[in-house]
N, C-alpha and C positions, 0 to 999 in steps of 0.2 A: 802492666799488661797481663801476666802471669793470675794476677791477685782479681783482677776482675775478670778474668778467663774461668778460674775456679771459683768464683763466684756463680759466674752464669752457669757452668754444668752442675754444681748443688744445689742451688736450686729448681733447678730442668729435673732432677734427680728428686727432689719434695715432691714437685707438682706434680710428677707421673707419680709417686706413689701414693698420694692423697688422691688422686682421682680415679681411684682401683673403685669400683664400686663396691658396697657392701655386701657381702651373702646374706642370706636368710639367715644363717643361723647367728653371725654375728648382728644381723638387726636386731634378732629374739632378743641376747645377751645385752645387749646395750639399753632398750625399752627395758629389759627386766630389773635392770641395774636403776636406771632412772625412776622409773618407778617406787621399790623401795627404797632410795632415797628419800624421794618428795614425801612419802608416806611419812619418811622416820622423822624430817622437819616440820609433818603437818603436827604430829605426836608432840613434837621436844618446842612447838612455838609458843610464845607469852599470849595472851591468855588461852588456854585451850578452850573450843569449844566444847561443853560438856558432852555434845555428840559424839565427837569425833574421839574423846575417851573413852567411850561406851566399844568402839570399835574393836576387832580381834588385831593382833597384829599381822603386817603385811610382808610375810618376805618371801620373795618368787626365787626358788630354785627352777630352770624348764628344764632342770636332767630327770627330775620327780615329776611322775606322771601325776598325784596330787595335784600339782599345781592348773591345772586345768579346772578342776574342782571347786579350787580357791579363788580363782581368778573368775566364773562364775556365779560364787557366791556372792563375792563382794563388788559385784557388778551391780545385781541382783539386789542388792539393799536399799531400804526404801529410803534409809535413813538418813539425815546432814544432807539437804537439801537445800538448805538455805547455805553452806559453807563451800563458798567458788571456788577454792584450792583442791575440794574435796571431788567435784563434780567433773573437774578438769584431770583428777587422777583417773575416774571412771573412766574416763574417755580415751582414756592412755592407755588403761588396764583391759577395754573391749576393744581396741586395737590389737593389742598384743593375744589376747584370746583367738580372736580371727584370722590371724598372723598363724597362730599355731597350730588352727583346726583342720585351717583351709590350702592355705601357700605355700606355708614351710612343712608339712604333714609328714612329708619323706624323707624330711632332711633331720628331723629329728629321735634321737636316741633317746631315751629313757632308762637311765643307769638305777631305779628306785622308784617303791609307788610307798614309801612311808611318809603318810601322811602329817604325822606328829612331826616329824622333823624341818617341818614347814613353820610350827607353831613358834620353837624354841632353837634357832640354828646355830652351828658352832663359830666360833668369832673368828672373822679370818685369819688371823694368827695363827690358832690350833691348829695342829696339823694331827691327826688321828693315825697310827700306827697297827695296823694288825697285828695278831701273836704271832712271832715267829719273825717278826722284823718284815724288810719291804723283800720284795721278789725281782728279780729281774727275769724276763723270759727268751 
């Protein structure tokens, strides 16, 4: 009795906390995440289409005000038209653009506008240290 008592309150305890709905800003983060994912499997799948290797690469920081830019641009591309995985990214990728122009506007920060670091990002592992070690304040 005990075992199925604590049963029912753990899961009464999931359900409220999966049904918290999501913020904006955790939407952004999650679209942005999904995103370059699917990118990076469109990139690393057998046979690539030559298009889609033509393509710059896709990684969305939305703490870099760049990224608005990017996400624009590669909206914007007239190119791989013919590749459904590709067209189905846009479609994710001007979601999440509108998402951030329009919705979430105020909810978000912008810790950086360098753009290059868009191009080429640190691998999540690294962890970057300023001089002088870390700060607490």
């Amino acid at each position: 009795m005990k075992v199925l008592l604590s049963l029912i309150v753990l899961l009464s305890v999931l359900l409220f906390v999966s049904s918290a709905p999501p913020t904006c800003y955790s939407r952004i983060l999650s679209l942005s995440k999904e995103i370059t994912e699917s990118f990076k499997s469109l990139k690393n799948s057998k046979p690539v289409d030559p298009c889609v290797e033509t393509l710059p690469n896709l990684y969305l920081d939305v703490h870099n005000y760049c990224v608005l830019a990017k996400l624009r641009n590669f909206v914007a591309q007239p190119r791989c038209q013919r590749v459904p995985q590709l067209s189905t990214l846009k479609e994710k990728a001007r979601s999440l653009y509108t998402i951030m122009i329009s919705y979430c506007r105020r909810d978000l920060v912008f810790l950086t506008d360098d753009c290059y670091a868009l191009e080429k990002p640190l691998p999540p592992s690294t962890h970057v240290v300023p001089p002088g070690g870390m700060r607490s304040y």
